[in-house]
C-alpha positions in Angstrom: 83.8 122.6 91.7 86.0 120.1 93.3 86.0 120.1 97.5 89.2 120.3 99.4 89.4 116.3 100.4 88.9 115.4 96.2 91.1 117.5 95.8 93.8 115.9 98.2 92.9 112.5 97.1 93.5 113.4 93.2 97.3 115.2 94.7 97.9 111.7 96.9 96.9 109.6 93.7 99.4 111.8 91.4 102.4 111.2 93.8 101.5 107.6 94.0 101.7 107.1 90.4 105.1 109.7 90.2 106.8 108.0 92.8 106.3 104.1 91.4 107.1 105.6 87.4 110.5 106.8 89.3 111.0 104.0 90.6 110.7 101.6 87.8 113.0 104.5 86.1 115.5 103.6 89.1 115.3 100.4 88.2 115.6 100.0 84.3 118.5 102.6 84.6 120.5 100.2 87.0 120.3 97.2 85.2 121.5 99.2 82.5 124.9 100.0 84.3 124.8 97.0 86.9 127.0 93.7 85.7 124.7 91.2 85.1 123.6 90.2 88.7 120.0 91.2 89.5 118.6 90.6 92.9 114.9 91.5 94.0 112.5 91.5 96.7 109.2 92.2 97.2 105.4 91.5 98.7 102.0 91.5 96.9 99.2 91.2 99.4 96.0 90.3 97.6 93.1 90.1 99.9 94.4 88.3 103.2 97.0 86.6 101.5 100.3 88.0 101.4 102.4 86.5 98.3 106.6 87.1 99.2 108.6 86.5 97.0 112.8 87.4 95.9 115.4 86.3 93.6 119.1 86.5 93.7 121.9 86.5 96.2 120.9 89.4 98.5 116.8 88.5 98.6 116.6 87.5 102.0 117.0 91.4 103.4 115.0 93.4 100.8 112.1 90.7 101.0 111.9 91.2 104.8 112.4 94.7 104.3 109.5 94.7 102.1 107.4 92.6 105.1 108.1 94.8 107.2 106.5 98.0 105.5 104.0 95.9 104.1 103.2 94.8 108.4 103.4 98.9 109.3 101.1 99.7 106.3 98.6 97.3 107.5 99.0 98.5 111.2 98.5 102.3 109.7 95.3 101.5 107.5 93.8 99.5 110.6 94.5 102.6 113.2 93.6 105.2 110.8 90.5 103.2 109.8 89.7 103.2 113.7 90.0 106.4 114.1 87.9 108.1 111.3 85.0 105.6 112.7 85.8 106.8 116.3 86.7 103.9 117.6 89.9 104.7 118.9 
């Protein structure tokens, strides 16, 4: 029998996977209907080392958009990581 917190983590992993197969959904459906012009953004942190990259006329703002959540997702693992081990 499964406990409450596997079972969370199982719910948290399904909407993980839902919400990125939507999005690549979003994303194959408007290049479909788009003109040709394709513009992209995005961040891939491996380890310590964040790799930013973009392509296209309009990169500039959805790579920094893509910093910044990348910056508050850090921020939110460190303080939530503090605070299961009591440190805040």
């Amino acid at each position: 029998m499964a406990s409450n917190s596997s079972q969370f983590v199982f719910k948290l992993l399904l909407l993980g996977v839902s919400l990125i197969s939507l999005g690549v959904i979003l994303i194959v459906i408007a290049s479909v209907f788009s003109d040709g012009s394709v513009n992209l953004g995005g961040i891939i942190v491996i380890g310590p080392i964040p790799i930013i990259f973009g392509a296209g006329e309009n990169a500039w703002p959805m790579t920094l958009i893509a910093t910044i959540l990348a910056i508050a997702c850090l921020i939110l693992f460190l303080l939530l990581g503090r605070q299961k081990q009591g440190g805040l």
